[in-house]
N, C-alpha and C positions, 0 to 999 in steps of 0.2 A: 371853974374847972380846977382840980388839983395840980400840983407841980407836976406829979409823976406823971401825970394824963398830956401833959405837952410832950408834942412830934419830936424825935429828935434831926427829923430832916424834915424840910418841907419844899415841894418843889412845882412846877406847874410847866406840865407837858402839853403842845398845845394849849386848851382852850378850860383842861384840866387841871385841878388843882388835887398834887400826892400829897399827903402825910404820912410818916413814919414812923411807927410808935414803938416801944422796945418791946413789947410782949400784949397778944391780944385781951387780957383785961382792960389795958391804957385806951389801946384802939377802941375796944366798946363803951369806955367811960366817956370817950371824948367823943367820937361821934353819937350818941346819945344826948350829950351835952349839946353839942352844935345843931344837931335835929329838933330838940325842946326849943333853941332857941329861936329856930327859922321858926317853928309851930306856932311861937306866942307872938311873933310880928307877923307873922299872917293873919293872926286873928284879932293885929290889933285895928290891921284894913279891911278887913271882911269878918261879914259873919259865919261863914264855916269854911271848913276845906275839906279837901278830899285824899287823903291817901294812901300807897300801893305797897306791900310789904313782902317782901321774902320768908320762904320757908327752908331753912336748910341751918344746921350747927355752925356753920360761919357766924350766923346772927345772934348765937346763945346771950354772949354780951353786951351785947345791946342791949337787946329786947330786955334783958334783964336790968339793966340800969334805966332804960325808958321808962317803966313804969314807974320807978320810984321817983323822978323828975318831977317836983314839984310845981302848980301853977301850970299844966296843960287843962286844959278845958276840951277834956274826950269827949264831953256833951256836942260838942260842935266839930266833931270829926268824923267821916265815913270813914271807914275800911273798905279795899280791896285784896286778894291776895293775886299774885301774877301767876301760878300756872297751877295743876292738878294734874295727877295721873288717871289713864282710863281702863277701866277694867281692877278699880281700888275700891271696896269700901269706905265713902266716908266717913267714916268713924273707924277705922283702919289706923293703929298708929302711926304706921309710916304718913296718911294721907299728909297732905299740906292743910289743909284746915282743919283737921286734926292737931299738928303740930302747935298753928299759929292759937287756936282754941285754948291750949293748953299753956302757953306762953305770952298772950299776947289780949285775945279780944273775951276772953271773960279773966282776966285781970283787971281791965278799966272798960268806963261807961261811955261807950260810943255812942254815937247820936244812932250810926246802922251800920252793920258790918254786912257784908256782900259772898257769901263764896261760892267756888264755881262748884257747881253740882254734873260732875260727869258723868254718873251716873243716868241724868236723860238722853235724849237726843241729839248727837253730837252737834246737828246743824243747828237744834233751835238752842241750844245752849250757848254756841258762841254768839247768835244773833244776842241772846237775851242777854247777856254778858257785856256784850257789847253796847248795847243800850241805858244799859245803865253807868259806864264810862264814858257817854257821849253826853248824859244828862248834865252833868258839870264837869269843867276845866280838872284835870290833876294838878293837884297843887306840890307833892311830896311824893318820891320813890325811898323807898328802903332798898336797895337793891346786895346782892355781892356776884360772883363771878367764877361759873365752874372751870374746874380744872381742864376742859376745852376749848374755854375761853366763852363759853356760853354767857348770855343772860337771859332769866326766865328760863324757857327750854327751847331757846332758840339756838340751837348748836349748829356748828360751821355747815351741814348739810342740810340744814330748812329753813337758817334764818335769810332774810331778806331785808335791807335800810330801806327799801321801797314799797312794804307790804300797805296793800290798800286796805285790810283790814285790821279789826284791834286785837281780835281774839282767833288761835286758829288752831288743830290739830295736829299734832305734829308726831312722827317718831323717832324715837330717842336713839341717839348715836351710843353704840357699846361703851366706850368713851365715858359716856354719861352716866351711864346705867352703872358701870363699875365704880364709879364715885359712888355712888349710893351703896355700896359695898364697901369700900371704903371706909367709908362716914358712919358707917355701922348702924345705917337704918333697914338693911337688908343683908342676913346670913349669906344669900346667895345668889352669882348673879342670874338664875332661872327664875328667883324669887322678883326681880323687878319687873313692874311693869314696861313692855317697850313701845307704847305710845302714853301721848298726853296732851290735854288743851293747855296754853300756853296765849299770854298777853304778846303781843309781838316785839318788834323791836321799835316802830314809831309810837307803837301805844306808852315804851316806858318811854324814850326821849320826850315825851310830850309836855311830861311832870318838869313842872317849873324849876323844881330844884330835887337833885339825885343827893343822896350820899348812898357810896357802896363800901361795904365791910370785906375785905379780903384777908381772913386771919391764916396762917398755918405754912408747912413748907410744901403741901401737896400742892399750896394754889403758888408757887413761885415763879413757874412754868408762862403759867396763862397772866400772870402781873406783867411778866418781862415782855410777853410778846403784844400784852394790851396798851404797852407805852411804848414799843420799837418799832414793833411790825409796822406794814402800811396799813390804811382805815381799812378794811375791808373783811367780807363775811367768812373768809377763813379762822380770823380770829373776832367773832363777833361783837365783845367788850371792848374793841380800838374803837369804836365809834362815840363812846363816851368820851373821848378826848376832845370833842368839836361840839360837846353840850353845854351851852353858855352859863349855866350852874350846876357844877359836879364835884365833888370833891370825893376822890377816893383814899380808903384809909385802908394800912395796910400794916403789918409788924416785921419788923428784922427777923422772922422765919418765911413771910412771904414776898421780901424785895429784900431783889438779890445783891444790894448796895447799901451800905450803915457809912456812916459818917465816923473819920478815923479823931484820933483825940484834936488834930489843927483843925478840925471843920471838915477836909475833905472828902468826898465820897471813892469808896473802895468797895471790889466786889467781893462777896460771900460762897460765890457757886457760881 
């Protein structure tokens, strides 16, 4: 990893471990960097793995530094993607597997990439979805964390730490939807869709090891209260705090505290 790609704070909330990077390029060099590296020691004890990826401009940097990471063996990687909108064209720009399609899984040669197809039957699609998350262990989450503190699309009004399923339908909090507006994958907010399937929350806890990317000043809101708040599904990304490998990366426009020239941490907002 580069010089400039080192944190300039790093700190460990709970069971969490923060980084702090001066602007999100650094952030997506470096978690790219540390995600190649989990990739190539998992594959140097096993023969494949399985991993779960976000779709959302958080991830621009990354995704774009992952590929070019030398010495990953995509041959022995599945893809999953954690959520989709319903009532989307797959092949809809905005879709999510459209997105990741575009950025991510016809870039590099995956052993199989996986995506949900909402377009069927809402029931049997999360069965079948599910079934193929159950066939092997997650070994990797790509995650980041919307500005309601969501993960996946599991926002403070449907997510659940206890869901007994892995895949579930859900409808999207205004909240949500206007991020998507926001983020400029949608003109306008009649234009989003207000439901979608969605990976739950024990489905991503389950991945051996998270890194989540939280770049920009939109998301600085949902940082602060994912490392203050109490754990709970008001703000549903506090629960990453108690996942025994997580590392969230984050830039001096999304945490609200930079490190003053003695070392010590000062707030920004």
């Amino acid at each position: 990893m580069k010089l400039q790609d080192q944190p300039v704070l790093s700190k460990v909330v709970n069971d969490l471990e923060v980084q702090v990077y001066s602007n999100r390029q650094s952030l997506g060099a470096a978690a790219a960097s540390h995600t190649a590296a989990a990739i190539k020691k998992l594959l140097e004890e096993q023969a494949d793995l399985v991993m779960v990826f976000a779709a959302a401009p958080s991830q621009n940097e990354f995704l774009e530094t992952l590929i070019r990471e030398e010495g990953i063996e995509w041959q022995h990687i599945t893809a999953f993607h954690m959520d989709e909108y319903i009532g989307l064209p797959l092949d809809a720009p905005q879709s999510f597997s459209s997105f990741l399609t575009e950025r991510l899984f016809s870039k590099v040669p995956f052993a199989a990439v996986h995506r949900i197809d909402s377009a069927n039957d809402i029931e049997a699609e999360c069965a079948r979805y599910e079934a193929l998350l159950k066939a092997k262990p997650v070994d990797i989450v790509c995650l980041g964390i919307g500005e309601n503190g969501h993960i996946a699309f599991n926002d403070p009004s449907v997510a659940d730490f206890n869901d007994k399923v892995l895949v579930k339908p859900v409808e999207l909090d205004e909240a949500c939807r206007r991020q998507q507006v926001n983020d400029g994958c949608f003109t306008e907010l009649k234009n989003v869709p207000t439901h979608a399937l969605t990976l739950t929350i024990p489905a991503l806890t389950a991945g051996k090891h998270l890194f989540c990317m939280v770049p920009g000043p939109t998301k600085r809101e949902a940082v602060r209260r994912t490392l203050n708040d109490p754990v709970t599904t008001a703000c549903p990304a506090s629960i990453l705090r108690f996942h025994p490998s997580c590392t969230l990366y984050v830039d001096t426009d999304s945490y609200w505290e930079v490190p003053d020239e003695r070392g010590d941490e000062h707030g920004v907002g």
